[in-house]
N, C-alpha and C positions, 0 to 999 in steps of 0.2 A: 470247381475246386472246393469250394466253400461246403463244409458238410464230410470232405475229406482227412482235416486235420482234428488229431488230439486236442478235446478240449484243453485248454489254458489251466496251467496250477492255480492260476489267479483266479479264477472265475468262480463268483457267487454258485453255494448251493444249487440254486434254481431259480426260475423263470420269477420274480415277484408280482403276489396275486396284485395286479392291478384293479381300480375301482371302475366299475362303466362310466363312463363322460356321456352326461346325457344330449342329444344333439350331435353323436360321432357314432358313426357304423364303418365297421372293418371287415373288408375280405381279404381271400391272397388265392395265386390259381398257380399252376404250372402253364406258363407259355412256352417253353423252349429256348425262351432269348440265348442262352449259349449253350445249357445242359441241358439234356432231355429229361425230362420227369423230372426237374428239379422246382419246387415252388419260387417262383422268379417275380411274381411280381403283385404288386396290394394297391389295394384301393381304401380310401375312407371320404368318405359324404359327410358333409357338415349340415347342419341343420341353417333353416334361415336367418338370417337376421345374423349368421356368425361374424367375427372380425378376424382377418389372417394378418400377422407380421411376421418377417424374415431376417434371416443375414444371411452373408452368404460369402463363398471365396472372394477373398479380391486380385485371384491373378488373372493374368494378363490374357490366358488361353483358357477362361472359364469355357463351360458348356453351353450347347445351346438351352438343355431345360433352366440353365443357372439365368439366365439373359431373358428370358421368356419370364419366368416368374419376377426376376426384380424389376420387368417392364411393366406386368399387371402389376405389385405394390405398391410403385408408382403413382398409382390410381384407385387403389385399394381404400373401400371403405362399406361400412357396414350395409346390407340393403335387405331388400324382400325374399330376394333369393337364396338357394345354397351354395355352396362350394365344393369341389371334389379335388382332391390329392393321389395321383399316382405314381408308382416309383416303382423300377426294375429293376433288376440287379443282372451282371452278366456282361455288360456292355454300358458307356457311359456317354455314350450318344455326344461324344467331346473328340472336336479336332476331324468335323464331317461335314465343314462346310453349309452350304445353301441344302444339302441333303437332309446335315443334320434338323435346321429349321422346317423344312417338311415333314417329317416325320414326327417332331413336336406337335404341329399343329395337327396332323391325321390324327394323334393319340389325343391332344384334346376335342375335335370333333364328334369322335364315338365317344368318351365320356360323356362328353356335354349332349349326346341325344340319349344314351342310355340312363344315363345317371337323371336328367331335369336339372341340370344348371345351365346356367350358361357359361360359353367357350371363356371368357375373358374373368373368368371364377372357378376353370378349372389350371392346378397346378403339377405339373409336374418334376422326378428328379430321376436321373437315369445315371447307375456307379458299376463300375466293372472297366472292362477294358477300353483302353484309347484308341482312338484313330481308326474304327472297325465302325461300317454304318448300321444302325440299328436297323434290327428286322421287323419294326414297328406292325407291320401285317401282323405277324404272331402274339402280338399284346390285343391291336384289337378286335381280331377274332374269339378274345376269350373276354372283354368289355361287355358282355351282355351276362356272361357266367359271372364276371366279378360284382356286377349290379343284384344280381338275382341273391346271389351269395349273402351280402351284405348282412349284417348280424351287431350286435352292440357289446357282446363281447368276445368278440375277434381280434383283438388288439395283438393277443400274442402270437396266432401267425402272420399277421399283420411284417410283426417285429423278426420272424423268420426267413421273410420274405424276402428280404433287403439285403439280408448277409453276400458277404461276397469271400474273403480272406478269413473272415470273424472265426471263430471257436464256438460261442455260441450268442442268443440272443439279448439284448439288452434293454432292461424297462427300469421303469422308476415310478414312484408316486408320491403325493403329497395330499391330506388333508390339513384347511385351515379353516380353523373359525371365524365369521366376521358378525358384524354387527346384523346382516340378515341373513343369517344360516352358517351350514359349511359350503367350501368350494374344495372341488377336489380337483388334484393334476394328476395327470397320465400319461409319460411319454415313451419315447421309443428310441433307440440308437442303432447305429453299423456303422463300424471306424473299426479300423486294424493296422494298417498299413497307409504308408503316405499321409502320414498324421502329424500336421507342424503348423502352430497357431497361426492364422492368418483369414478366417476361421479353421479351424482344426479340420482336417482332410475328411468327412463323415456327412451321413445324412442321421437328421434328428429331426423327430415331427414329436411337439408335445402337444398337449388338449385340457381344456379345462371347462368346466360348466357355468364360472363367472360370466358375466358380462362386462367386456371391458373395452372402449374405445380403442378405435384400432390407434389412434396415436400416442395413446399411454399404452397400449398393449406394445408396440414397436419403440417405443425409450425405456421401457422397461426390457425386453430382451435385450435390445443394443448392450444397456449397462451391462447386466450381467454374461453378457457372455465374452466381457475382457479380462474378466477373475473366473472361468472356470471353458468354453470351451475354445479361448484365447491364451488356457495357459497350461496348457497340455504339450507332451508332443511325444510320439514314437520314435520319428527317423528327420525329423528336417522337412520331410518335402514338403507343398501344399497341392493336394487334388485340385483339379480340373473341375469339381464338380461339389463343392462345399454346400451344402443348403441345411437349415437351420428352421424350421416356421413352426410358429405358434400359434394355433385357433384356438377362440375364447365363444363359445355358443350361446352364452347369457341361460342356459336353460335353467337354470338352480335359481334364479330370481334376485343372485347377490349379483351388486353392481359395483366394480370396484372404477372409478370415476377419477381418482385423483392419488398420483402415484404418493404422494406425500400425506394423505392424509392416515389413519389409524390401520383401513381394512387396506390399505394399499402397499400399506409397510408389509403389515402380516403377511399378505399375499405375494407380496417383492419375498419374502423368505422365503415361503415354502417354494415359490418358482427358482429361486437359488438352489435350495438344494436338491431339488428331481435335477435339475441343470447340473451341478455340480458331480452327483452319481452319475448318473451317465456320464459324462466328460471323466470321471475315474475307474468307469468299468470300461470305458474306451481304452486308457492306458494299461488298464489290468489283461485286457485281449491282441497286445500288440504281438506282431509277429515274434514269433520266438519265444517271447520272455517269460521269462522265470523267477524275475524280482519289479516290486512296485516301489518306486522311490520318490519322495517328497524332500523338495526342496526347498527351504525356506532363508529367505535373505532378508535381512536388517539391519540398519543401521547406515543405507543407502543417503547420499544428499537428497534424493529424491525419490518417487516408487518407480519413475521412468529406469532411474539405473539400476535401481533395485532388479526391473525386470529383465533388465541387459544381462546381470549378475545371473540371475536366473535360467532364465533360458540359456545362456554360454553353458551354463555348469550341463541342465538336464540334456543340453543339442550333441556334448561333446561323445564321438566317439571312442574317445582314451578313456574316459570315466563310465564312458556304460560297458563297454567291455573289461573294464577293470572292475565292474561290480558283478558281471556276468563269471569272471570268474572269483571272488569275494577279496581281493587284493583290494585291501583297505590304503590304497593310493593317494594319501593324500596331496600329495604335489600336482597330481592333474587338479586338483580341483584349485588352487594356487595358479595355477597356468588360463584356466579358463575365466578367474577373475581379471586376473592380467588383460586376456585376449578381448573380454566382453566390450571394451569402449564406456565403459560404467568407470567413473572417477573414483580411485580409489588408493590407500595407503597401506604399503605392505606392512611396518609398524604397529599398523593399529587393526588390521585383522584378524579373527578370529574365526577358525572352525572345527565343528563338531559333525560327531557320527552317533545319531541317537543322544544320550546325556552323556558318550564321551567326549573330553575336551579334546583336540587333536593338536591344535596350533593355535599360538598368540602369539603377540607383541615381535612379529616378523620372524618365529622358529617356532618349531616343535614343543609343543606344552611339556613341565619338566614333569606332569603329575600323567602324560600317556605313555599307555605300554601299547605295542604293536601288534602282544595276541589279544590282546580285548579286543583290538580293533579288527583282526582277524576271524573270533569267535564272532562279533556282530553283522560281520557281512554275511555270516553265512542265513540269516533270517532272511523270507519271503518279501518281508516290509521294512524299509527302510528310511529314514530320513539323513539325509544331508544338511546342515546351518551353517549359515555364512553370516558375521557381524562384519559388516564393512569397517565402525565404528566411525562413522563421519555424519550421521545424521536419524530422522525418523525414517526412511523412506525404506519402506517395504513389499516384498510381492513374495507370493508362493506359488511355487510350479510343479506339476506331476510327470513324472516318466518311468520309463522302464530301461532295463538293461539291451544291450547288446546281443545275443547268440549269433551260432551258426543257426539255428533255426531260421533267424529271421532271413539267411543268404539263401538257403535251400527255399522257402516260400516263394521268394523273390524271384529266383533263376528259374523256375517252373512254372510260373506264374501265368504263362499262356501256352501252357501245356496242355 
């Protein structure tokens, strides 16, 4: 299906030139896993001595690649050897039983002899359809083509590769300065659908050329991926198959050692923001949509209800369909602070659409008119503000509107 749909109104220019990550080589091949001739699945080899950390879904009926990698992280930690990354799109190897774990393991087996790692350093993530068992034959018959393949800047079919529902493909980068050099980041995303924080429904593989402890490399993504691919969401659901990993190859010779000190700050930001684009080019590609909407809530007791506020407002389907068609509604959005379970006073509430006021002090601001509010719905980009007025506590959330699109993607979907 993926490859089928109108790219997205939302969707960046074009592919951004990514920087090589030295220590990461990328291919991608057509295996067949569901489409014939469709490029289905990518490879990238890490250099030795790299450090992987992850996140990953936390429901209940994850996948098996999802279970398989957070067992080796587990045990994850820097060595001699390399590490290899595979991912396929088409089928998500989720809800297949003792079949699906065989098949995991035949696909790390031929990595791990083709590639020169070992099995228990190579990772896989497999997204597409549920409860269908993967035809893992058809990946590693082409494990010797993806080794051969291998290239340093390959990133962007890489990032091809993976699509499944998407519109198109999604990267990011980052260089930062530090005290021994630059470090540059490079990552990659697929998320469209069934995208609802808990990690966010998608696969994302970043890379960077620091060298960084895998247990500062793993607290530093945990943090950040509760402000950006923890606070996204499309439709509610959460995938089956959520994975998230970061390699750090040390090849650049900067070492970043300590998340608190100077080159660790610096390097915590620029990995925010490659983190942060991607988790908003995710929302920009959601099924259907037609509008990008940011949410921002303040003045929460706390940032916990803050995010309750948040998320109710961006999850509800009354407000995104009432944005999909630009009816500047403000009472759903009065409804969905109510409903959030976030402490709050209708009194001392306030909200806005863009720098218009919309409502205070428990009614309809006397200085709103309802075609401004009308005229501003009709923008691609939007923001929503909600002042609880009860305290500091704040969080910001990303979504999209509602269409038919997103029902027709969905009801064809395994078509």
């Amino acid at each position: 299906m993926a490859g089928s749909l109108p790219v997205s109104p939302l969707a960046p220019a074009r592919f951004p030139d990514l920087p090589v990550i030295a220590g990461v080589e990328f291919s991608a091949v057509a295996a067949g896993v569901r489409y014939p001739g469709r490029t289905d699945v990518m490879l990238a080899r890490l250099a030795p001595g790299s450090t992987v950390a992850g996140v990953f879904t936390r429901s209940a009926t994850r996948s098996a690649p999802v279970l398989d990698c957070q067992a080796k992280l587990a045990v994850e930690s820097a060595g001699t050897t390399g590490a290899a990354i595979l991912v396929n799109s088409g089928n998500s190897n989720a809800f297949t039983g003792s079949a699906g774990e065989g098949s995991v393991q035949a696909i790390c087996e031929a990595v791990s002899a083709a590639a020169g790692v070992p099995q228990e350093r190579v990772f896989t993530s497999s997204t597409g359809v549920i409860g269908e068992r993967l035809p893992h034959d058809r990946i590693t018959a082409k494990v010797g083509e993806l080794v051969s393949a291998l290239a340093a800047d390959g990133i962007e079919k890489a990032a091809r590769a993976i699509m499944t529902t998407d519109t198109f493909p999604k990267g990011a980068e980052a260089t930062v300065e530090t005290s021994a050099g630059p470090v540059r980041i490079a990552g990659i995303a697929k998320g469209s659908g069934m995208i609802a924080p808990d990690m966010a429904t998608m696969l994302v593989y970043i890379f960077t050329d620091a060298a960084v402890p895998q247990p500062v490399l793993q607290s530093m993504l945990s943090s950040l991926t509760d402000v950006t691919f923890n606070a996204i969401t499309v439709d509610s659901d959460t995938s089956t198959s959520d994975t998230l990993l970061l390699a750090a190859t040390g090849q650049s010779g900067a070492a970043i050692t300590e998340a608190d000190s100077a080159d660790g700050r610096a390097f915590s930001e620029a990995l925010h923001g490659v983190m942060l684009d991607l988790a908003k080019q995710v929302v920009r590609d959601g099924e259907g949509a037609s509008k990008f909407v940011e949410v921002q809530v303040t003045g929460a007791v706390n940032d916990g209800d803050a995010k309750k506020v948040a998320m109710a407002i961006a999850n509800s389907p009354l407000i995104k369909t009432a944005i999909a068609g630009e009816d500047p509604n403000w009472g759903r959005v009065v409804m969905a602070v109510g409903k959030s379970g976030a402490e709050a006073d209708r009194d001392r509430l306030s909200i806005r659409f863009g720098d218009i006021l919309v409502a205070e002090n428990g009614w309809v601001a006397g200085s709103y008119n309802e075609a401004a509010g009308a005229t501003y719905m009709k923008q691609s980009e939007l923001v929503i503000g909600v002042d609880l007025g009860l305290g500091s506590g704040s969080f910001t959330a990303w979504t999209c509107d509602l269409t038919h699109g997103y029902i027709s993607i969905n009801a064809d979907y395994r078509s």
